[in-house]
N, C-alpha and C positions, 0 to 999 in steps of 0.2 A: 525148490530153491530159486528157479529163475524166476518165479511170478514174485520173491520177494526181494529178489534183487532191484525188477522192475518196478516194484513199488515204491521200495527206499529210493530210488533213482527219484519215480516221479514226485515224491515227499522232497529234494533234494532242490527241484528245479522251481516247486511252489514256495521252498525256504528262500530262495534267492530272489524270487519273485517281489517278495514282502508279504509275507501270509498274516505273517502279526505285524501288523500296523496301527495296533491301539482304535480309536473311532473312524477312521478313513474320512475324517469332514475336513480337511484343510481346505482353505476358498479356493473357487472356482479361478483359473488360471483364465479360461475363454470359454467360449461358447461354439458350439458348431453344430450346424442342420447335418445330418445322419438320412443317407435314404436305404428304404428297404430295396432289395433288387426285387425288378419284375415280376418274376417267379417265383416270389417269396409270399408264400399264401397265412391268412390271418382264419382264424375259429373261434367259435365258441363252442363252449358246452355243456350238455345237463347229462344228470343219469336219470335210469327210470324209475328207481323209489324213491328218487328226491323230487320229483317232478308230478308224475304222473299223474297220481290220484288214483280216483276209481280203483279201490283199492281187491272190493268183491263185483265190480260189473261185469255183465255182460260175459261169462264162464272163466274168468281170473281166479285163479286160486291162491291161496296165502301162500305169503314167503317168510320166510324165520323172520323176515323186520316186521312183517305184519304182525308175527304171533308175539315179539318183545316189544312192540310197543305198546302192544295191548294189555300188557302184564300188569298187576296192582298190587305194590305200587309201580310207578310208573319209573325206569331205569333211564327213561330221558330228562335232561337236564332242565326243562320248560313245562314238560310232563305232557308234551304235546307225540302226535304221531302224524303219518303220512297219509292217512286216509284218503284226503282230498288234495293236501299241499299246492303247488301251484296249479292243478285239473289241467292238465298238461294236455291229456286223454280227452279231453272235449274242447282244448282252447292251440289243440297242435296248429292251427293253419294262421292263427294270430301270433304264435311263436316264432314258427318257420318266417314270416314278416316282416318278426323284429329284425332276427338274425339277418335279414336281406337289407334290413335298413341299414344296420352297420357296417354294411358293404363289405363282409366277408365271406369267405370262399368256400370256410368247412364249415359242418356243421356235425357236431359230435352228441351222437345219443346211445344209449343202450337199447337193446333189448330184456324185458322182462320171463323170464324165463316162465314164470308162473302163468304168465299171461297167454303163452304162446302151447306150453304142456303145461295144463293144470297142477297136475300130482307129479312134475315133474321125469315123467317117465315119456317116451315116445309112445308107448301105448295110445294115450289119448289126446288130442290137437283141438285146441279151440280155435275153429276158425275166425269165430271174431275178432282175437286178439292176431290172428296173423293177418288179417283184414286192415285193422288198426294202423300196423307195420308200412303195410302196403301204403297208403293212405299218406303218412307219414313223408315214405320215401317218395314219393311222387312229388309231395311240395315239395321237398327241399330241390327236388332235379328241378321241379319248376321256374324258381329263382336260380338255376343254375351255381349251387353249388356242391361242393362231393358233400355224399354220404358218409359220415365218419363213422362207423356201428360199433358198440364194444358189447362183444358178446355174452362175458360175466362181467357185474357190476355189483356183485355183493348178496345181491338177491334170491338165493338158495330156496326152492321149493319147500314148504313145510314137511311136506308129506317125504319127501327124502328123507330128512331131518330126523323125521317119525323113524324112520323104516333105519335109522343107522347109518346112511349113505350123508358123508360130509366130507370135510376138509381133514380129517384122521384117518378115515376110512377109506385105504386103497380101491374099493369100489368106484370110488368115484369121480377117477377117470371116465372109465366106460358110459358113463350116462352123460356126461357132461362134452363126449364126441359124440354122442347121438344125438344130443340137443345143441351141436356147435354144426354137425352137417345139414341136421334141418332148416336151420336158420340161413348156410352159408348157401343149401342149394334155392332155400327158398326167396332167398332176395340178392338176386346176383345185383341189382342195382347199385350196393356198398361199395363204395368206392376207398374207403381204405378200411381195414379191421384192425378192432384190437382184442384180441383171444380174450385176456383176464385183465381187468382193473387192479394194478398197483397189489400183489400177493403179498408184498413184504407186509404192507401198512395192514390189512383187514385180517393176517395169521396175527401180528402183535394186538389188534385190538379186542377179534373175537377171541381168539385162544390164547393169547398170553394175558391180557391184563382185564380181559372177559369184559370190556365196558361197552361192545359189540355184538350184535347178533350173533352167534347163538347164547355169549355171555357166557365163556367157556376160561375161565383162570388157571392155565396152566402155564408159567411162562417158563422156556426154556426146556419147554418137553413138547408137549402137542405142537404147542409153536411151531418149532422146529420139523415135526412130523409133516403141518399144515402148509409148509414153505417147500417142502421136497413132495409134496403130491402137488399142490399148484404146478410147481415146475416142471414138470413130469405131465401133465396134464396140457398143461401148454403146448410142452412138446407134443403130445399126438393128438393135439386139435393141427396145429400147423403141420406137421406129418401126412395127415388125412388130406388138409387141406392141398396141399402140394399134388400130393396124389391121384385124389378123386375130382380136381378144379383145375386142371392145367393149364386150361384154357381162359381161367380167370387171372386175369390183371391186377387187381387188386394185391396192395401190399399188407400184409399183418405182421404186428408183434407185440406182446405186453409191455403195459405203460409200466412204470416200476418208479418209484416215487425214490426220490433221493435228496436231501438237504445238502449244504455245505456246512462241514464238520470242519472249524480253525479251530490249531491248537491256543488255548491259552499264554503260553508264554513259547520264550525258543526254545524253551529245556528240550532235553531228547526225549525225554520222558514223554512231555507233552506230544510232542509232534508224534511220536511213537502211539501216542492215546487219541487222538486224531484222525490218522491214518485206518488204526485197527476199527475205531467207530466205521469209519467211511465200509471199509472192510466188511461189517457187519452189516448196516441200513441198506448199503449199495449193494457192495460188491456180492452178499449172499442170491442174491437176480442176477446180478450182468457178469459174474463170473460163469457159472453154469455152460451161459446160453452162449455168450460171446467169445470164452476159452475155452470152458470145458469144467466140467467138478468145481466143486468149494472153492472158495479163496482158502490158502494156507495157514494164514493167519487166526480167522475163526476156526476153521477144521481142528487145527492143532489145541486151541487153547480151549473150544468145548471138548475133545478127545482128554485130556487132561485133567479136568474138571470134574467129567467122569471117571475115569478109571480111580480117581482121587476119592470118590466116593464110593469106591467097591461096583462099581456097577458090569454088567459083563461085556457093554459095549458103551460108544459112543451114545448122547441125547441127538447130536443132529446123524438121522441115517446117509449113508452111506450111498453115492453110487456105483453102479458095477462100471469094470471098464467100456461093456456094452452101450449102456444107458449114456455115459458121457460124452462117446462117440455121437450119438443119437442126436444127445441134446445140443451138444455144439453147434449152433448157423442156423437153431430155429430162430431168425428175425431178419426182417428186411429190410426193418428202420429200424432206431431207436428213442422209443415211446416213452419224454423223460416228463413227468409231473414233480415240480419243482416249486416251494413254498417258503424257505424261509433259512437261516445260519443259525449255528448255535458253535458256544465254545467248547470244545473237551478237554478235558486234565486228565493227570493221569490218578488214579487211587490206590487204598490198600487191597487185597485180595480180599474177597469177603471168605466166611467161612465157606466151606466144602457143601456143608449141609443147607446151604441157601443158594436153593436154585433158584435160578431168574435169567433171561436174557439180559437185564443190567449185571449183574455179578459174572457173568460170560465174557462181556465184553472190558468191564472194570474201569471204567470212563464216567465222569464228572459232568453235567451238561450245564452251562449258566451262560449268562447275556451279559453284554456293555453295557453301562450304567449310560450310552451314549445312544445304544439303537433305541429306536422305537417297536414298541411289542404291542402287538395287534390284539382284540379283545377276547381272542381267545387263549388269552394268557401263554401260548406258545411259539405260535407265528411272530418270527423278528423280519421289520423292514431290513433288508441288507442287499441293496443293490448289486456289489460286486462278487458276492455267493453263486450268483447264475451263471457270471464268467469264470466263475472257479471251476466251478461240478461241472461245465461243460470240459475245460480245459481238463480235468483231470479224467474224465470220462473216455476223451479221444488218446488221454496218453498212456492208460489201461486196456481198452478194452477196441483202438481201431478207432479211423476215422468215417464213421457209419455214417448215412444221412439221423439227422436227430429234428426231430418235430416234437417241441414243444406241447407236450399234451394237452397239460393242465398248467397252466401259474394263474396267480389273483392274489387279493388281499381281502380280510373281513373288516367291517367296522360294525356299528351297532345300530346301522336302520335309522339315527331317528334325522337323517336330513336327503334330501336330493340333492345338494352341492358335496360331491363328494370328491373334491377336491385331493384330498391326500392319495383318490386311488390313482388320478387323472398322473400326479408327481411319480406313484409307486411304478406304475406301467409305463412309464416317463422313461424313468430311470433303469428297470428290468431293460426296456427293448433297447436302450442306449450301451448295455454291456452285454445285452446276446450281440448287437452287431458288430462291438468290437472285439469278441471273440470270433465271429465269422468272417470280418473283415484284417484285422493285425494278426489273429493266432489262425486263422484258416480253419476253425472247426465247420463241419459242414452241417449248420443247421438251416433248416429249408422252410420252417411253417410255426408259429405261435398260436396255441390255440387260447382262449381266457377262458379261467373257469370263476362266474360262469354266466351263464346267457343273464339268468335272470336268480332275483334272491329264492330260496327253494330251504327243504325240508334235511341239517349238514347234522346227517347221525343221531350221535345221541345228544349233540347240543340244540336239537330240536330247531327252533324256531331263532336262536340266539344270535347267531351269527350270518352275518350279509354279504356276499360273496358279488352277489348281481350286476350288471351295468343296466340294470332294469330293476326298478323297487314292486314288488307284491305287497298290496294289502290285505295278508292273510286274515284279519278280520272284514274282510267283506265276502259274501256269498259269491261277488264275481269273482275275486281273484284281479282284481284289477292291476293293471302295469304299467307302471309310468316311470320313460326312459332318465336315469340320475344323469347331472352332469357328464360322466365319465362315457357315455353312452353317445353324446356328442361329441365328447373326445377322439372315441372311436371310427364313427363314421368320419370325420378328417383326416382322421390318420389313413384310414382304408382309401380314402380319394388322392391324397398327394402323396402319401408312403412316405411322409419326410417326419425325421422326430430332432426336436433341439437338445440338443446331448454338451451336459458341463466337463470341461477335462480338469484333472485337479493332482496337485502335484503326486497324491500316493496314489493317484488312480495305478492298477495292476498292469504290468506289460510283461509279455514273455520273455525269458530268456532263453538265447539260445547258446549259450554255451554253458558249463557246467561249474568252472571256475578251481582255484589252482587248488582248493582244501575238497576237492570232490570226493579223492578215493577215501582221505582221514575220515569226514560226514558223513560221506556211505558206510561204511562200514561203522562209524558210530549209532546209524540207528537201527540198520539191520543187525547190528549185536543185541541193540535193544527192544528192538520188536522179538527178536527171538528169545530171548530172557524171558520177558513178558506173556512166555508161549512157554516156560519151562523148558526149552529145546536147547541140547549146548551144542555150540560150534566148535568144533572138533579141526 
């Protein structure tokens, strides 16, 4: 009851704020130079099956993206695969380069699991691929800046895969801390970790909506299972790591991917269908780790769901009071990859018998006929989204340091003036500062995703992410820096960005106002309706 107090609260203070504000483009009132402070470090980054290449070199073994995009027909959207992609793997030290040219400080990559254990097991270690690593890490210290390492990046060993051991199967913790200690004693270099890439986004895409390696369609079942072993998993890589590296400095925690969810209108409804989304995307990550157990919201409304269907327990498992103790304070930043707004409304119930993470949550998702939506028909430009989920982030869950994992925008490759990104990251770093600067959130570092255009899932080749263009039809892989890429490097030398202020631009409130208790409690009525729970 008190986490949903504090929720309606902070739903309370984003109402007052102006959450619905129709397109937020009203002209620009003035102009102001914005500086980063000192200390505030800029990154890029790639993963390593978007990147790499060398997909069987040198004793690499497959990993399930190997084995799905090799399938016929082809489950990517280009019908392309990773084989080669950017040859990361023979062009790292022209990379590591860029990255220096743009004169920033992190530099974020993965390690390849396969690459490192073949068959996935610590039984067998290809040195070449820990060779690779090494190699790697050296450039980047060279140009002097941190090692960013994310130790799972989606990349799951075939041969696990084979053998039963995945994201369903409670085994597979145990392997995934023996290939998170190898890694962690073998290259004490990293200078910050990230245990797991984003579990919310890669359980909804492989196991709920299967359009994801292993290509697993169970939404609101396995899902759910796949979200509570990540987490879990998490937990005793950083456990271990606490433990057995005390001496290491380095900070870790999972990056956890999170949009900003406005409601549609002021209805309660809405704001109510809003909140529970957030609840769901987010909060099912940063509640665990940052509180403790589930958020109430979800917990309540899948428990419900089930039992409604005869079942003899809950879809999302359960953890003991043990385990939540445990996993509470495994993080020591907060790892936020941040991409884009959507509106929520609220719905009808769907039936009982249609299981789905959407029918769980019972949320509507559509766009302003005013944002602009990126080529991947999902991603919406929405500037002040960043300053939202930040601000709502620190008035849930703690004000943590927060680094910016991942943000960027796509477009479709076919120009080097890429101007709209030059605007988007414009505008992004104009509302992270003045959430750090007017609301006090403590965010410390931006990283961009990402270095260079690369190999995004299953939309294959479609989508262009990079401040560096690749022309994946050339044998070399050639890279030639886009405008925004000079953008870059300017910003990284003067740390100054021109920021528009506009009369709906967001500002906090700090007081609550004289209709607090009547509002509170009109949507904590209504979130809890919407949970089948009566208040008593």
């Amino acid at each position: 009851m008190a986490q949903l107090i504090k929720t309606a609260e902070c739903l309370f203070v984003i109402f007052l704020a102006g959450t619905v504000t129709g397109d937020d483009r009203s002209p620009a009132l003035h102009k102001k130079i914005e500086i980063f402070p000192k200390d505030f470090q800029f990154g890029v980054a790639t993963s390593a099956h978007q990147v790499e290449g060398a997909w069987n070199e040198d004793g690499k073994g497959p990993s399930i993206w190997d084995n799905f995009t090799h399938r016929v027909p082809s489950p990517i959207t280009d019908g392309n695969n990773a084989d080669i992609t950017c040859d990361t793997y023979h062009k790292y030290k022209e990379d590591v380069a860029n990255a220096h040219n743009l004169g920033v400080k992190m530099y974020r990559f993965s390690f390849s699991w396969s690459r490192i254990f073949p068959n996935g097991y610590n039984t067998t270690i290809n040195q070449q691929g820990v060779q690779y690593y090494k190699n790697l890490l050296k450039q980047i210290l060279k140009y002097d800046m941190i090692p960013f390492g994310t130790i799972y990046h989606w990349d799951l060993p075939q041969k696990l895969m084979d053998d039963g051991i995945h994201w369903t199967n409670p085994a597979i913790t145990d392997v995934v801390v023996e290939y998170a200690r190898f890694v962690i004693k073998t290259f004490p270099e990293v200078g910050k970790w990230v245990s797991i890439n984003e579990p919310h986004m890669f359980c909804r895409l492989e196991y709920g909506l299967g359009i994801a390696a292993p290509g697993i369609s169970s939404s609101g079942k396995d899902q759910y299972q796949c979200i509570y072993l990540a987490i879990k998993t998490h937990d005793a890589i950083y456990r271990m790591y606490k433990k057995e590296f005390p001496y290491y400095r380095a900070k870790m925690a999972p990056t956890i991917d999170c949009a900003w969810i406005e409601p549609i209108t002021h209805a309660v409804v809405d704001l109510a269908a809003a909140e529970r989304q957030r609840q769901f995307d987010c909060g099912l990550l940063f509640n665990p780790i940052y509180i403790g157990d589930w958020p109430e919201v979800p917990k309540a409304r899948i428990n419900f769901r089930s039992m409604q269907a005869n079942l003899t327990k809950s879809r999302l498992p359960s953890f003991t009071p043990e385990e939540i103790e445990f996993i509470n304070g495994t993080a020591d930043y907060i790892g936020l990859n941040h991409y884009f707004t959507t509106l929520a409304s609220n719905t009808f119930e769907a039936p009982i018998n249609e299981t789905s993470y959407k029918n769980d949550m019972g949320v509507v998702n559509s766009f302003r006929p005013s944002w602009m939506v990126e080529n991947n028909g999902v991603f919406t430009i929405v500037p002040y989204g960043v300053r939202r989920v930040l601000n709502w982030i620190r008035d849930l869950y703690g004000n943590h340091e927060v680094i910016l994992t991942e943000t960027g925008m796509t477009e479709d490759g076919s120009s080097l003036e890429d101007d709209i990104r030059i605007d988007f990251y414009t505008d992004y770093f104009c509302n992270i500062l003045s959430a750090k600067y007017e609301d006090g959130v403590n965010v410390t570092g931006i990283i961009a995703w990402s270095l260079m255009d690369s190999f995004e899932w299953s939309s294959g080749y479609k989508l262009h992410f990079g401040l560096y263009h690749v022309d994946f039809k050339d044998p070399n892989r050639t890279r030639v820096p886009k405008k925004s890429a000079d953008f870059f490097k300017k910003l990284t030398k003067s740390r100054k960005v021109e920021c528009k202020k506009t009369k709906k631009e967001m500002a906090r409130s700090s007081t609550m106002g004289p209709g607090r208790l009547t509002f509170l409690e009109k949507i904590l009525k209504e979130i809890m309706r919407q949970n089948s729970i009566l208040i008593k």
